[in-house]
C-alpha positions in Angstrom: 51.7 16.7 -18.7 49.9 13.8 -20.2 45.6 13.9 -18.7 45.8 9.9 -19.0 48.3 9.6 -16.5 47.0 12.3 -13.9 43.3 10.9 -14.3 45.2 7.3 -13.8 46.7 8.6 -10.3 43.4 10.5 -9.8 40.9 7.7 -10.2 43.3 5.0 -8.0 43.5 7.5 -5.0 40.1 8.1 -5.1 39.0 3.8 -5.2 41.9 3.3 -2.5 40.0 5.7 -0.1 36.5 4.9 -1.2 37.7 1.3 -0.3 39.0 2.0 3.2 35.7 2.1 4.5 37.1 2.7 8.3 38.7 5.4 7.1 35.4 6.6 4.7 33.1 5.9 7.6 35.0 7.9 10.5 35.4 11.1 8.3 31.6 11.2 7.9 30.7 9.8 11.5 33.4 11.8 13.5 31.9 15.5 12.8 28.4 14.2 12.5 28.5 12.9 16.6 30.2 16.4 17.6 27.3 17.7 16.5 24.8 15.9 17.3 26.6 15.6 20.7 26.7 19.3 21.5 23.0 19.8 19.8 21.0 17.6 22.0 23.5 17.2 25.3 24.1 20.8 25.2 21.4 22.0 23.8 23.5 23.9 21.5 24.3 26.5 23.6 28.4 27.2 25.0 29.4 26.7 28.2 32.6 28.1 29.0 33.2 31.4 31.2 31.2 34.4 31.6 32.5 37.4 29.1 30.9 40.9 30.0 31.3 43.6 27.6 31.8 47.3 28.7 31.3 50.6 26.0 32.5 52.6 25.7 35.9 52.0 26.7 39.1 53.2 24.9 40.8 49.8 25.5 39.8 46.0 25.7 41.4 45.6 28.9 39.1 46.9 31.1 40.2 49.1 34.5 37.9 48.0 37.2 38.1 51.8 38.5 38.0 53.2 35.8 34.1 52.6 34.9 31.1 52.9 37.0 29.7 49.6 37.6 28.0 47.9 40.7 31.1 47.0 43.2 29.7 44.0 43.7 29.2 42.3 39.8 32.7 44.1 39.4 34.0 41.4 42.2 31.9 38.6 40.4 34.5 35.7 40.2 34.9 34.3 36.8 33.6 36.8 35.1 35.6 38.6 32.4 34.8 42.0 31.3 36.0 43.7 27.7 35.9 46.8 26.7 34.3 48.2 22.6 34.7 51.5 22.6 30.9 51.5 20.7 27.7 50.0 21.3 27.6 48.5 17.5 30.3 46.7 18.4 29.6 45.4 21.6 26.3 44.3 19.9 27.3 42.4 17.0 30.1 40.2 19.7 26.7 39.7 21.5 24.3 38.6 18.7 27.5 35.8 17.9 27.8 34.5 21.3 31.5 35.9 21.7 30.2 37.9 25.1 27.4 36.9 27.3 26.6 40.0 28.2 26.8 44.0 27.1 26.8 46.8 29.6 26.7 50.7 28.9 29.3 52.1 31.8 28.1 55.1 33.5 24.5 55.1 32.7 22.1 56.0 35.5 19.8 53.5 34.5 22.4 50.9 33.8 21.3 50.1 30.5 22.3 46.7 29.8 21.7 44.4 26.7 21.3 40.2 26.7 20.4 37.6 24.2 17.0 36.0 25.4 18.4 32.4 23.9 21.6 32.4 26.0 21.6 30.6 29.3 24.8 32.5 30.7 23.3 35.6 29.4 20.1 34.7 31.9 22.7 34.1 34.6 24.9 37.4 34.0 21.9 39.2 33.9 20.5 37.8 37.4 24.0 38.1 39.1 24.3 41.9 38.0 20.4 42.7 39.4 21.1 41.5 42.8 24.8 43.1 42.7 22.5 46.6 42.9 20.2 45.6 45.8 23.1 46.1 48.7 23.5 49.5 47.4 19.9 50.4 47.2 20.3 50.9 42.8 17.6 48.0 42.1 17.4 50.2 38.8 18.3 47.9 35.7 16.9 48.9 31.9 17.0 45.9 29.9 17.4 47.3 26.1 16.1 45.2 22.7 18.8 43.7 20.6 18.2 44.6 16.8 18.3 41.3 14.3 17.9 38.0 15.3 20.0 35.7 17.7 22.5 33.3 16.5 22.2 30.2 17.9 25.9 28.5 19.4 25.2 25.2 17.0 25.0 27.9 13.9 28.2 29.5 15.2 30.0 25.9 16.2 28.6 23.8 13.1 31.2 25.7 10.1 33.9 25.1 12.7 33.2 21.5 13.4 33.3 20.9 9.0 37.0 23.0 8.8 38.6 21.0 11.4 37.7 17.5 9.6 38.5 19.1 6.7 42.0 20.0 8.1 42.6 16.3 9.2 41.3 14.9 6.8 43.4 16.9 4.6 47.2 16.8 6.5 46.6 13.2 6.9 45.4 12.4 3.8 48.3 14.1 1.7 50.9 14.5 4.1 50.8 10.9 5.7 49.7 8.8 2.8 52.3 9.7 0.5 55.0 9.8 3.4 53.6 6.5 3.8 54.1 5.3 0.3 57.7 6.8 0.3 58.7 4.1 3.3 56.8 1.2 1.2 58.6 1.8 -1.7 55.9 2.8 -3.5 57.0 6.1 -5.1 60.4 4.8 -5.8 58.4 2.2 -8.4 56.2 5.1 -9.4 59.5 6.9 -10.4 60.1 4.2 -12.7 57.2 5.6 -14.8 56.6 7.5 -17.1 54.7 10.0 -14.6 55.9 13.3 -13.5 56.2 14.8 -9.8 54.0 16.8 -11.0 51.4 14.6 -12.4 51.7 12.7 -9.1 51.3 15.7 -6.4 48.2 17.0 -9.0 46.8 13.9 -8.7 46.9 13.7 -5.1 45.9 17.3 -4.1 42.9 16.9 -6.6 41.5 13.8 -5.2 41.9 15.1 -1.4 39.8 18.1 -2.8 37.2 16.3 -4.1 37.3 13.7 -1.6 37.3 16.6 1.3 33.7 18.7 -1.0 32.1 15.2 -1.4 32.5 15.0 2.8 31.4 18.5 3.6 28.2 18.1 1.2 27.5 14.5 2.7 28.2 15.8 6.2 25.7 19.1 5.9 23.1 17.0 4.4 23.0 14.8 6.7 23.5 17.1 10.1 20.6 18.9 8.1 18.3 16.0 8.8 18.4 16.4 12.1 19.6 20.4 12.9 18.2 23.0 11.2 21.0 25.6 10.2 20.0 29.0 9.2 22.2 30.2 6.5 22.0 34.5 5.5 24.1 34.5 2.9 24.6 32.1 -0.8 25.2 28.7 -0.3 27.7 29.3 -4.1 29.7 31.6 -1.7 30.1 29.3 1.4 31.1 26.5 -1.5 33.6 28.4 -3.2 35.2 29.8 0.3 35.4 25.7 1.6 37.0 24.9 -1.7 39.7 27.7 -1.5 39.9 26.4 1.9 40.3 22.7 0.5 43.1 23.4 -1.8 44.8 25.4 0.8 44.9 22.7 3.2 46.0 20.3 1.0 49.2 22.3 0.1 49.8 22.2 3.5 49.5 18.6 3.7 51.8 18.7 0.7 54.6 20.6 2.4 54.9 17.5 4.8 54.7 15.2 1.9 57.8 16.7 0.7 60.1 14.7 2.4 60.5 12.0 5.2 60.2 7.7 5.2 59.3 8.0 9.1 55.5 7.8 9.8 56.1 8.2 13.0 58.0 12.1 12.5 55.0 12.8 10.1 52.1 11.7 12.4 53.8 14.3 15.2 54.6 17.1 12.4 50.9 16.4 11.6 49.6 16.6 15.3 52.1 19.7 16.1 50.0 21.6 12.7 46.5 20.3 13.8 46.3 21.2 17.5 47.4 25.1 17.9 45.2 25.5 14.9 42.2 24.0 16.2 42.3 25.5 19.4 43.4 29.4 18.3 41.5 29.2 15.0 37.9 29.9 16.8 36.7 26.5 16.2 35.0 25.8 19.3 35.5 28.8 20.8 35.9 32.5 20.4 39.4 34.1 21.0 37.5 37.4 22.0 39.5 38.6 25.4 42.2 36.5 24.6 45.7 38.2 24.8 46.7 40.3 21.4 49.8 37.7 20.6 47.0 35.2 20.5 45.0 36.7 18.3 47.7 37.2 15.9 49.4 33.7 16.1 45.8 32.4 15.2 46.0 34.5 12.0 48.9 32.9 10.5 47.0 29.4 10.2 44.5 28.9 7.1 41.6 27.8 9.3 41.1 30.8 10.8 40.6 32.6 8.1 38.6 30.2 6.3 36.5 29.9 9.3 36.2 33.8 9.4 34.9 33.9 6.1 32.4 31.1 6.4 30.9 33.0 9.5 30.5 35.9 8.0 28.2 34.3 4.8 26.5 31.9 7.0 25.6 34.4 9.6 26.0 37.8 8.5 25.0 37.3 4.7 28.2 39.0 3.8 28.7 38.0 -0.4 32.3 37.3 -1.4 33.4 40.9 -1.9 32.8 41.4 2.0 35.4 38.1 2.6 38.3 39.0 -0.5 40.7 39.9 2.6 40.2 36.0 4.1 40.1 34.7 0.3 43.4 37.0 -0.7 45.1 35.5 2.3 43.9 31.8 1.7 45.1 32.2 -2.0 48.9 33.6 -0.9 48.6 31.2 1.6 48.2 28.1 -1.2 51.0 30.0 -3.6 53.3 29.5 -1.0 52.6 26.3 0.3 52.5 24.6 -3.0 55.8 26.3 -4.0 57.9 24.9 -1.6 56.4 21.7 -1.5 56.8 21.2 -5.4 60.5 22.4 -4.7 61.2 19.9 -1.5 59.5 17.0 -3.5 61.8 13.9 -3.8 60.8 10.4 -5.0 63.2 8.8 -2.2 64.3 11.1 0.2 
């Protein structure tokens, strides 16, 4: 492998996207609006359905008769309760906003715990008070969480990054060079004296430095104007996005394989993107969710990535807390890059 030539390829992709300054400007503006959108509309705070958790209980599916709970918050529509089978559990789902709400079953007191910073914590809790007044119980004992609250933005903001780093990654490996196959352009790049491999290096590295220069530009910026609390090592949360990076950029180089159609990439692209950013916990948490779910999520890189991130940003966990996510994200790469080096064709 000659350096010259892979810096060459290197330093053209970078100008060509550095030039495209619709395509620069939407990859900094896009995430930065979501945001700021869900920080000031939404005060940063989720607003999906009601998730009640129940300990202990052998099983997430919880039995309505089987625990001793109010009739009437156990008739509460939209309201979903999941069992832990132990308080520490329960507790850390309710410090990360994954449940609104954590009851003890079968205490005479009903012991129950809530977040003060959640709004549909404040409504669970006022909805399961008056669900004891018709049966003369008006006894509720409101327990202190240990640790501080997350807020939703802290939990939303490291999902928000991953998904534009996953478009911005499929699309900018995948589609691009599918793109330059049609044009002709890799058929006059074969002519060369560059390798396949020189080429695909070329274009992997630049979507990875391309994809750090975002996140960095995107966090300092969002920074300005948010203040995100972060436990654990910022070198950590930068080494996890970067496995990330080069993970979703062998993904993007799998569809880069083959193919002249842009219009079969862009829907191989969009078939990729959506399931992952709706089962990889990017705006939302999977907790209640049927098991198949949870497993389908775990064959997609975000999630793990995501996983990871979380966990340093805020639990303080160090890298030798996340080496499961990291092991699969590395596997993950081997495998993508693998079949994409073999599927590679100059024409076809």
């Amino acid at each position: 492998m000659r350096f010259k030539r892979l810096w060459a390829m290197l330093h053209a992709r970078n100008l060509e996207f550095f030039r495209d300054r619709s395509a620069l400007g939407w990859n900094f503006l896009f995430p930065f609006l979501i945001v700021a959108g869900f920080g000031i509309i939404f005060g940063g705070n989720d607003y999906s359905e009601y998730k009640v958790g129940v300990f202990p209980s052998q099983s997430e599916i919880v039995s309505m008769k089987d625990i001793d709970l109010p009739s009437g918050f156990k008739e509460t529509r939209f309201v979903k309760f999941i069992g832990f089978i132990s308080f520490e559990e329960g507790a850390e789902r309710l410090k990360h906003h994954k449940i609104d709400f954590l009851l003890k079953a079968g205490s005479p007191s009903h012991e129950y715990w809530v977040s003060d910073t959640s709004p549909k914590g404040y409504i669970v809790e006022k909805l399961f008070k008056a669900s004891l007044l018709p049966e003369n119980k008006n006894i509720a004992e409101k327990m202190e969480i240990s640790g501080s609250a997350i807020r939703y933005i802290d939990w939303l903001f490291p999902g928000i990054l991953a998904m534009n780093m996953m478009f911005s990654a499929l699309w900018g490996v995948g589609y691009v060079v599918v793109r330059y196959r049609k044009t002709g352009v890799l058929k006059r790049l074969n002519a060369t004296p560059l390798t396949a491999f020189e080429y695909l290096s070329a274009q992997i590295l630049s979507r990875i430095f391309i994809l750090m220069f975002t996140l960095a530009a995107v966090w300092i910026g969002c920074s300005l104007f948010f203040t995100f609390k972060v436990e654990g090592s910022y070198f950590d949360l930068f080494l996890i996005f970067l496995t990330g990076s080069v993970c979703l950029s062998a993904y993007g180089l799998v569809i880069a394989a083959r193919g002249t159609s842009e219009e079969f990439t862009s829907g191989v692209v969009n078939f990729i993107t959506w399931p992952m950013m709706f089962l990889s916990e990017v705006w939302f948490s999977l907790e209640g969710s049927p098991h198949w779910v949870k497993l389908t999520a775990k064959l997609f890189p975000l999630t793990h990535m995501l996983s990871a991130v979380r966990k340093v940003m805020n639990d303080g966990a160090r890298l030798a807390d996340v080496t499961t996510e990291l092991a699969v994200l590395v596997f993950m790469t081997a495998i993508s890059i693998a079949v994409g080096a073999a599927l590679f064709s100059w024409n076809k």
